[in-house]
TORMARMAR-400921 format. One line per field, with one value per residue (C-alpha): x, y, z; residue number from 1; residue in one letter. Coordinates in pm, 1 decimal. Layout:
N
u	X_...;
v	Y_...;
w	Z_...;
voti	NUM_...;
dolo	A_...;
***
This chain:
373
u	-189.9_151.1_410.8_491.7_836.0_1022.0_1049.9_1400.0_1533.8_1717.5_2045.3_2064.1_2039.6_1707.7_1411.3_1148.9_764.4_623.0_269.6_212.4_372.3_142.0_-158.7_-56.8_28.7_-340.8_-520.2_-357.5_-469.1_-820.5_-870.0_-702.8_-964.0_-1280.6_-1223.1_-1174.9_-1544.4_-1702.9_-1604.4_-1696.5_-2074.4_-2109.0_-2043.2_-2243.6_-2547.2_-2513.9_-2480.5_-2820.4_-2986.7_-2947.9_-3028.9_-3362.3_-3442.5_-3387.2_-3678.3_-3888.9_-3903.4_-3829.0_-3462.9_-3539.8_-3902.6_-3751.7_-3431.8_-3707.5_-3897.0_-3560.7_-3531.0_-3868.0_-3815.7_-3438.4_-3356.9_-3713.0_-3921.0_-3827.4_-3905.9_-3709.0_-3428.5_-3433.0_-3382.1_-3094.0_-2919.6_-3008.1_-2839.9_-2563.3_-2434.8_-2369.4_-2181.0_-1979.7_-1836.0_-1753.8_-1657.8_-1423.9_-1312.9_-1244.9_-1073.9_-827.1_-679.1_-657.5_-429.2_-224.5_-216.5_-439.0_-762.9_-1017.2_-1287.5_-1411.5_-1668.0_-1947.1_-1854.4_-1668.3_-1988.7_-2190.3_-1960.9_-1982.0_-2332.3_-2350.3_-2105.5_-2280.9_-2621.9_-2452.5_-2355.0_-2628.8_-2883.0_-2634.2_-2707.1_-2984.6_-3251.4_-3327.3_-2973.5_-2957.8_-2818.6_-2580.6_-2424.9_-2414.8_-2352.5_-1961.8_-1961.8_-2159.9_-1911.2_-1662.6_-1795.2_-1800.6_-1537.9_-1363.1_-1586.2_-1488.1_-1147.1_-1102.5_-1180.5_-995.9_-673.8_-693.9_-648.0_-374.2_-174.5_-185.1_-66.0_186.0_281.3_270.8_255.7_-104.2_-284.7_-564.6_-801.3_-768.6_-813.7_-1117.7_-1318.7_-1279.8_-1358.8_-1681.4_-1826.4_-1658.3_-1771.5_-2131.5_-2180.4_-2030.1_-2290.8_-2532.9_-2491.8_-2459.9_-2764.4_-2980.9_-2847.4_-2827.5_-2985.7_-3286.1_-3644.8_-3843.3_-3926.7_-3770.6_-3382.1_-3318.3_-3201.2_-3450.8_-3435.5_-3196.0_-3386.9_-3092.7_-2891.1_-3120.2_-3009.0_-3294.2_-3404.2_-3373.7_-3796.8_-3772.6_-3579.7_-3752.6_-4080.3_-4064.8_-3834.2_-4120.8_-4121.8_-3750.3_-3472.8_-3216.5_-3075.2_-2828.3_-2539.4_-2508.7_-2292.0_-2088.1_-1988.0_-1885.3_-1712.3_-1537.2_-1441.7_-1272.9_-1114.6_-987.8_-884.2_-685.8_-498.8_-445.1_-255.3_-202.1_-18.2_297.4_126.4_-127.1_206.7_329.5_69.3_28.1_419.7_379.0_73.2_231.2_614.6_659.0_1055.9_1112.6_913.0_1088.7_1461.0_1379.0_1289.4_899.0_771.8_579.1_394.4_300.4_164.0_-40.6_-211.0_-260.7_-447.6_-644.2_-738.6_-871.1_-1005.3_-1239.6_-1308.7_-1459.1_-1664.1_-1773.0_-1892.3_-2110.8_-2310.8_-2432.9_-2675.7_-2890.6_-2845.1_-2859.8_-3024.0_-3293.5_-3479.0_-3265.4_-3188.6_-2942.3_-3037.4_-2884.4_-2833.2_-2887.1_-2561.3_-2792.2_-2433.1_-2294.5_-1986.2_-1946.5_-2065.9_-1849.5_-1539.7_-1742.3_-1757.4_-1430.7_-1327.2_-1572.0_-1487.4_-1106.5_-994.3_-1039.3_-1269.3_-1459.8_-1486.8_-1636.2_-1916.4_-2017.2_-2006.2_-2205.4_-2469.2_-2444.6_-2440.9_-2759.1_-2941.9_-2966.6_-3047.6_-3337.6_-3403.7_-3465.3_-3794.1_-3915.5_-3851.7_-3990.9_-4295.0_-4103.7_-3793.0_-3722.9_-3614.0_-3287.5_-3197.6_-3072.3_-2809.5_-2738.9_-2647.0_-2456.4_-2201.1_-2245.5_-2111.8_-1782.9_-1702.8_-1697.0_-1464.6_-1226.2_-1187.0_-1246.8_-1012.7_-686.4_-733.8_-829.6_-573.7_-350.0_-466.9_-475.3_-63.1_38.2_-116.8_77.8_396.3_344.0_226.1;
v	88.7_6.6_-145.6_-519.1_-586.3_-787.1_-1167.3_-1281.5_-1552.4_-1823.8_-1717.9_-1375.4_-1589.8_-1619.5_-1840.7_-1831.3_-1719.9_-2039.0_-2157.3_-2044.1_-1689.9_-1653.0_-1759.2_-1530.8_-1236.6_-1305.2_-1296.2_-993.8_-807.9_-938.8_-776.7_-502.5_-472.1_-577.5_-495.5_-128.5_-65.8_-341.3_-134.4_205.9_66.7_-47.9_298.3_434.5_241.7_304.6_714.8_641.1_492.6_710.6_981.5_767.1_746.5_1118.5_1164.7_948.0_611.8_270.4_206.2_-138.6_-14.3_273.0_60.2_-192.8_-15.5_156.8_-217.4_-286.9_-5.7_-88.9_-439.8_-550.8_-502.3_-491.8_-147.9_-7.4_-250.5_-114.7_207.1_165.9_-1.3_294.7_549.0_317.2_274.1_680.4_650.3_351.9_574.2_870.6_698.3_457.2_764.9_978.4_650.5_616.8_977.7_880.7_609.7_872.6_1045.9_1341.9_1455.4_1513.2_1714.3_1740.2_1426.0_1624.8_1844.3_1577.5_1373.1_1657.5_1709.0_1301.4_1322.7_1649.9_1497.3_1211.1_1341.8_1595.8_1234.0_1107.4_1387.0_1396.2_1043.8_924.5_772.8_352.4_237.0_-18.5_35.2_-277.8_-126.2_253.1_198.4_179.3_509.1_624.6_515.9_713.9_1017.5_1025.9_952.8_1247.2_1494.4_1390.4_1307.5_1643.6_1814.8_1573.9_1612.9_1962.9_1974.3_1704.0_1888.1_2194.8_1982.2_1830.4_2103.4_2436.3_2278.6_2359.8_2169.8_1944.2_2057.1_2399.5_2364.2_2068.8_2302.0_2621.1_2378.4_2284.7_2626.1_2683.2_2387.5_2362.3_2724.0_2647.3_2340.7_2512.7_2787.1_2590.6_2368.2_2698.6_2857.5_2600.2_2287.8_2357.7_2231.9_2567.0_2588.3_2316.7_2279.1_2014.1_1884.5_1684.6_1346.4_1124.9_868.1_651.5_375.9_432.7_171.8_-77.4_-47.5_-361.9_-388.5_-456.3_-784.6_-835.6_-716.7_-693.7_-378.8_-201.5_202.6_167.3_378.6_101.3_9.0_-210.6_95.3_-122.0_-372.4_-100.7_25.8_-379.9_-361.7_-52.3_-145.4_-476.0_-278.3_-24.0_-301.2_-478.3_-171.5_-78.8_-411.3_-589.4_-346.7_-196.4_187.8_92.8_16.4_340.4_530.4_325.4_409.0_757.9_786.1_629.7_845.9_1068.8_1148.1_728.5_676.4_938.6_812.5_459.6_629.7_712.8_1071.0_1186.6_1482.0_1239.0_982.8_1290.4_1389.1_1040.9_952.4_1266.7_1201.1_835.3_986.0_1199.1_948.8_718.5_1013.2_1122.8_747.0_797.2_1034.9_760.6_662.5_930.7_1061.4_712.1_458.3_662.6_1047.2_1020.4_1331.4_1605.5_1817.6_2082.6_1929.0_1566.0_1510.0_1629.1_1605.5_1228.1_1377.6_1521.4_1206.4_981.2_1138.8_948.8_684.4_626.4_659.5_431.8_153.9_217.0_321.5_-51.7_-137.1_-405.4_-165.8_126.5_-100.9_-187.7_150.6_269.3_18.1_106.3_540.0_487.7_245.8_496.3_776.5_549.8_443.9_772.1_816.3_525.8_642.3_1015.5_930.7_822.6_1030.3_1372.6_1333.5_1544.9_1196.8_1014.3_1332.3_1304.5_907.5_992.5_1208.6_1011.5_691.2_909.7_1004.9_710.0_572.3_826.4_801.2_398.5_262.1_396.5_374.2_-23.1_-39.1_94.4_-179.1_-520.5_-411.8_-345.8_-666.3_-854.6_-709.2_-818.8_-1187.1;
w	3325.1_3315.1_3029.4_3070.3_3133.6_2871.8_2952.6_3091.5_2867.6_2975.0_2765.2_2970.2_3300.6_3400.9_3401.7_3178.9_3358.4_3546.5_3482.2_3815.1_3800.1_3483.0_3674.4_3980.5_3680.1_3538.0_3844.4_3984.5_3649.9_3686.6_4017.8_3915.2_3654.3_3803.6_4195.8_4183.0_3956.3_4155.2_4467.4_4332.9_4199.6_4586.1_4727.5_4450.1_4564.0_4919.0_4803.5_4636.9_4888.1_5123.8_4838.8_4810.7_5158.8_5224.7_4965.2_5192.5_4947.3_4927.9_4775.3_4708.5_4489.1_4309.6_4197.1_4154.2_3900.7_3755.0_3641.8_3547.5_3297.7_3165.9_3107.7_3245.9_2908.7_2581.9_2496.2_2774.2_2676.7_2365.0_2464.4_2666.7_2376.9_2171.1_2416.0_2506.9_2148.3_2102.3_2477.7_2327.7_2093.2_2286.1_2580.7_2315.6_2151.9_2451.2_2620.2_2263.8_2356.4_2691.6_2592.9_2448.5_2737.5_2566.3_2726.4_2490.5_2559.4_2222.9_2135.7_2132.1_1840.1_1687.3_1689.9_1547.1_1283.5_1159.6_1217.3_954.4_746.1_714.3_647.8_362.8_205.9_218.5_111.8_-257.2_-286.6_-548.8_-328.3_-286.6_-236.8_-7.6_338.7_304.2_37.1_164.4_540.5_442.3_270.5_534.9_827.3_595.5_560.1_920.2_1044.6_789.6_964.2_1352.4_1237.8_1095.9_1416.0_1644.9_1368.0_1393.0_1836.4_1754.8_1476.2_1721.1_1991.2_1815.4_1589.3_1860.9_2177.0_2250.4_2534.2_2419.1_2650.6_2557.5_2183.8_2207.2_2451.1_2216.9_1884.0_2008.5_2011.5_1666.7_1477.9_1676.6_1560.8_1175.7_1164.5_1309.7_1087.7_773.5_881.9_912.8_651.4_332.6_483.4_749.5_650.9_734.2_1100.7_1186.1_1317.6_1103.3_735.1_499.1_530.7_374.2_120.1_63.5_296.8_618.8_892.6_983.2_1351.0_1579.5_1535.7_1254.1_1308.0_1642.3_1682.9_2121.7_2021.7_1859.4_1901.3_2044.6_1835.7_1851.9_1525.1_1365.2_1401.8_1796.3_1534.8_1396.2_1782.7_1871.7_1579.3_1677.8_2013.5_1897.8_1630.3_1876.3_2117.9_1838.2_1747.8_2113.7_2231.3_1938.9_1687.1_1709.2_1620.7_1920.4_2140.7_2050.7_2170.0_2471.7_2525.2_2441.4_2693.2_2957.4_2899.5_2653.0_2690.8_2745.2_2418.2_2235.8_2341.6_2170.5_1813.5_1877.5_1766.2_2028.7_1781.5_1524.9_1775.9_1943.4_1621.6_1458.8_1816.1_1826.9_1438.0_1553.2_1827.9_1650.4_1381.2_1639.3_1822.4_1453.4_1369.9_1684.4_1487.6_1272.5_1524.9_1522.4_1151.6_1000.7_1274.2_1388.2_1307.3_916.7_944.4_1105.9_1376.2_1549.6_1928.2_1836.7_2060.5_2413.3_2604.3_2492.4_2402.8_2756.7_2926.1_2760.5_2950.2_3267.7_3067.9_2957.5_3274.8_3457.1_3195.7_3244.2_2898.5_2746.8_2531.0_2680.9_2956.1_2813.7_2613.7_3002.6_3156.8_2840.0_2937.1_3290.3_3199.7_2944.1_3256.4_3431.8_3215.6_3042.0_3431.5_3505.8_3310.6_3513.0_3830.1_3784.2_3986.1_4298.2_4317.5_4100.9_3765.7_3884.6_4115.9_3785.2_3731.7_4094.5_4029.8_3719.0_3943.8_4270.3_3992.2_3902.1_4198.8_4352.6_4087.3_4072.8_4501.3_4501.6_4214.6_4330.3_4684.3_4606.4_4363.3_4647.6_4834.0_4581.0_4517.4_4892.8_4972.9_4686.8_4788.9_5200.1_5049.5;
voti	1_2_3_4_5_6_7_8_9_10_11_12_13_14_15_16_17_18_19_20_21_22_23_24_25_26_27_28_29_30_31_32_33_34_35_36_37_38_39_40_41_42_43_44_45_46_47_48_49_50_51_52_53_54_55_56_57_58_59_60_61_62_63_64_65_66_67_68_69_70_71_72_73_74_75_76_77_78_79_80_81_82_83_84_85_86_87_88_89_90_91_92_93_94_95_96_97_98_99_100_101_102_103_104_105_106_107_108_109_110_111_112_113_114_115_116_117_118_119_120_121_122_123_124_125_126_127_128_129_130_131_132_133_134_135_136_137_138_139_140_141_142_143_144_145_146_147_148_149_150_151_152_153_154_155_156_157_158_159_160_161_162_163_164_165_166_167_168_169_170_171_172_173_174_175_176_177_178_179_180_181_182_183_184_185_186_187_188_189_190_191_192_193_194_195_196_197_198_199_200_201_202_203_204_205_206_207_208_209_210_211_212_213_214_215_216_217_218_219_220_221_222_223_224_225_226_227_228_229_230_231_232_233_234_235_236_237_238_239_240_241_242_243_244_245_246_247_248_249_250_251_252_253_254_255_256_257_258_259_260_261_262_263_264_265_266_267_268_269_270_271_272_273_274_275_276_277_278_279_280_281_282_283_284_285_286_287_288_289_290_291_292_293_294_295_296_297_298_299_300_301_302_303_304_305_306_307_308_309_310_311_312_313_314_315_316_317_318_319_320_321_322_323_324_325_326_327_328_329_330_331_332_333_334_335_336_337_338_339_340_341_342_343_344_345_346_347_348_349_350_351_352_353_354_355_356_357_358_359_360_361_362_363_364_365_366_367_368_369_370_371_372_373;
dolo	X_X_X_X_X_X_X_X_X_X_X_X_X_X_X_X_X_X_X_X_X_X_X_X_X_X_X_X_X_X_X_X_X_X_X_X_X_X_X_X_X_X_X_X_X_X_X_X_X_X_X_X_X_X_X_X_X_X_X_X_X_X_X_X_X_X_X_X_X_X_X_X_X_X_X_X_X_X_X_X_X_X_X_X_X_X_X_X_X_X_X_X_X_X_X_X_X_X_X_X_X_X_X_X_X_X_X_X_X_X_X_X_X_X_X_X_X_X_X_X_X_X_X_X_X_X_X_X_X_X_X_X_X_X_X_X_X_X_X_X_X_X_X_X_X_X_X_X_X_X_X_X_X_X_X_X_X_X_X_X_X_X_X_X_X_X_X_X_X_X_X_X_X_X_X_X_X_X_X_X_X_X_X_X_X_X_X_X_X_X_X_X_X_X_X_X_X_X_X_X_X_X_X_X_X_X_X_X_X_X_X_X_X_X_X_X_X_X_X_X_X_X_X_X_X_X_X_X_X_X_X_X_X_X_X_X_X_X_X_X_X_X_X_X_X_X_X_X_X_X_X_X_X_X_X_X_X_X_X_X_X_X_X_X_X_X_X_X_X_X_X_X_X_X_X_X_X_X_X_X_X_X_X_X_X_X_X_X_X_X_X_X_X_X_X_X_X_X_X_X_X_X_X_X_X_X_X_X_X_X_X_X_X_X_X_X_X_X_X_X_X_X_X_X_X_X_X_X_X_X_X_X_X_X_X_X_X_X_X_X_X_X_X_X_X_X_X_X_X_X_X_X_X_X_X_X_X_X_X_X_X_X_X_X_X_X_X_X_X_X_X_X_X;
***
């Protein structure tokens, strides 16, 4: 991503942009943004057929029936909404730092911790209220319990210098272990590795709007993640705090010299950061089992670093590479009989690989062919 350059005015000498140069501009930054992931999916496909083939099937009948059992019935459908709406918030929070220029490694205890946070909320509240009503308070609560642990990585960023990567990795084994002790120590239904249900402000399910959905865990906390990634894209290029970050992700020292503080940029955007991972948590604790439980996460927080790459750190991008991410994990428990189930983890990598070798290298390409034309 790079800063646009100020417009020339005609009192400092120049011309204002033609309706052609902006054309030209907005085409270049479409194939900038499609060509690269379009080109990286292709490899990706040839990688798995030949990964298909060398188990002695059909590519065309195990992507086929990968299909069949996605976006081919509504069950399946459902269930690739459900997984896709905890990657949209990892993959949006993860992508926010990354605007910053931080690296956060630390979604999946920051969705763990909104998750707990949330379920602590709502296990004080007096049963019956309405979900309407609570699903604010909710969204709240947390978003305070991921944007504590994000704040914390930024303040030490900001405040001692301490890399983000560092500090992330080492608070998810602290605050996994904290909720994990709290959860077995105050919370935990005997035998079980989980809190009592919440009776108040539980998110309807999609079936129960639509009845094709029925036995799928996707829920109505899919509006709350389109809601955050327009939010996130508003704040991003439309407000001056989002062009601060941007600024201080793309130059630090530049930012700095025209009257941004880098340190409270850092921890502000690791605070949102976490907030965002920690409203991921919803989806499990509010949309679907009601309840906390230790591991709910299963590795989303990790997996939405390949998301938020795949989708290029925008918004609009990581809702599609969450779709694509939870196709093929959902995909996977259709294909089992053909191919091992270890083929969709194989695809996962084969998918991230390809786009971190493809997109520069085309992106190498789309410029030096704008700059001979």
């Amino acid at each position: 991503m790079t800063m646009a350059s100020p417009e020339i005015s005609p009192a400092a000498g120049g011309a204002p942009p033609s309706g052609g140069t902006s054309r030209i501009a907005a085409r270049a930054r479409l194939e900038e943004a499609l060509l690269p992931s379009l080109v990286a999916l292709l490899v990706a496909a040839i990688v798995g057929d030949a990964l298909i083939v060398s188990f002695g099937q059909a590519p065309a009948a195990v992507f086929r029936l990968l299909l069949d059992g996605t976006w081919g019935n509504s069950y399946g459908f459902g269930q690739v909404l459900y997984k896709a709406t905890t990657l949209t918030f990892t993959g949006l929070a993860i992508a926010f730092a990354l605007r910053a220029g931080l690296f956060n490694i630390g979604a999946e205890s920051q969705l763990a911790a909104g998750g707990f946070t949330a379920a602590v909320v709502g296990l004080s509240l007096p049963p019956g209220l309405p979900w309407i009503v609570m699903l604010p308070v909710y969204v709240a609560a947390a978003a305070l319990g991921g944007g504590i642990v994000g704040g914390v990585a930024g303040e030490l960023k900001s405040r001692f210098g301490a890399h983000e990567v560092i500090t992330t990795i080492m608070l998810n084994f602290i605050v996994l272990a904290l909720l994990s002790y709290l959860t077995s120590t105050y919370l935990k239904v005997p035998e079980t590795l989980h809190t009592t249900e919440i009776r108040s402000g539980a998110v309807p399910r999609l079936a129960d709007f639509f009845e094709p959905f029925h036995g799928s865990a996707a829920n109505l906390v899919i509006v709350v993640a389109a809601l955050s990634c327009a939010t996130a894209w508003w704040y991003l290029f439309r407000t001056r705090r989002g062009f601060e970050l941007r600024a201080v992700g793309l130059q630090p020292e530049a930012a700095e010299y025209a009257g941004v503080r880098p340190g409270a940029v850092w921890t502000r955007a690791m605070a949102i950061s976490g907030a965002i991972a920690g409203v991921g948590g919803l989806n499990f604790v509010l949309g679907y089992k009601h309840y906390y439980e230790e591991g709910f996460a299963g590795g989303a927080g990790f997996l939405g670093i390949a998301v938020a790459l795949v989708g290029g750190t925008h918004p609009l991008g990581v809702a599609l590479a969450a779709l694509l991410f939870a196709t093929i994990s959902q995909g996977g428990l259709a294909v089992n009989a053909l191919v091992p189930k270890q083929f969709v983890e194989v695809l996962q990598a084969v998918v991230i690989i390809a786009v971190a070798v493809s997109v520069p290298e085309v992106r190498r390409l789309l410029r030096a062919r704008r700059r001979n034309a």
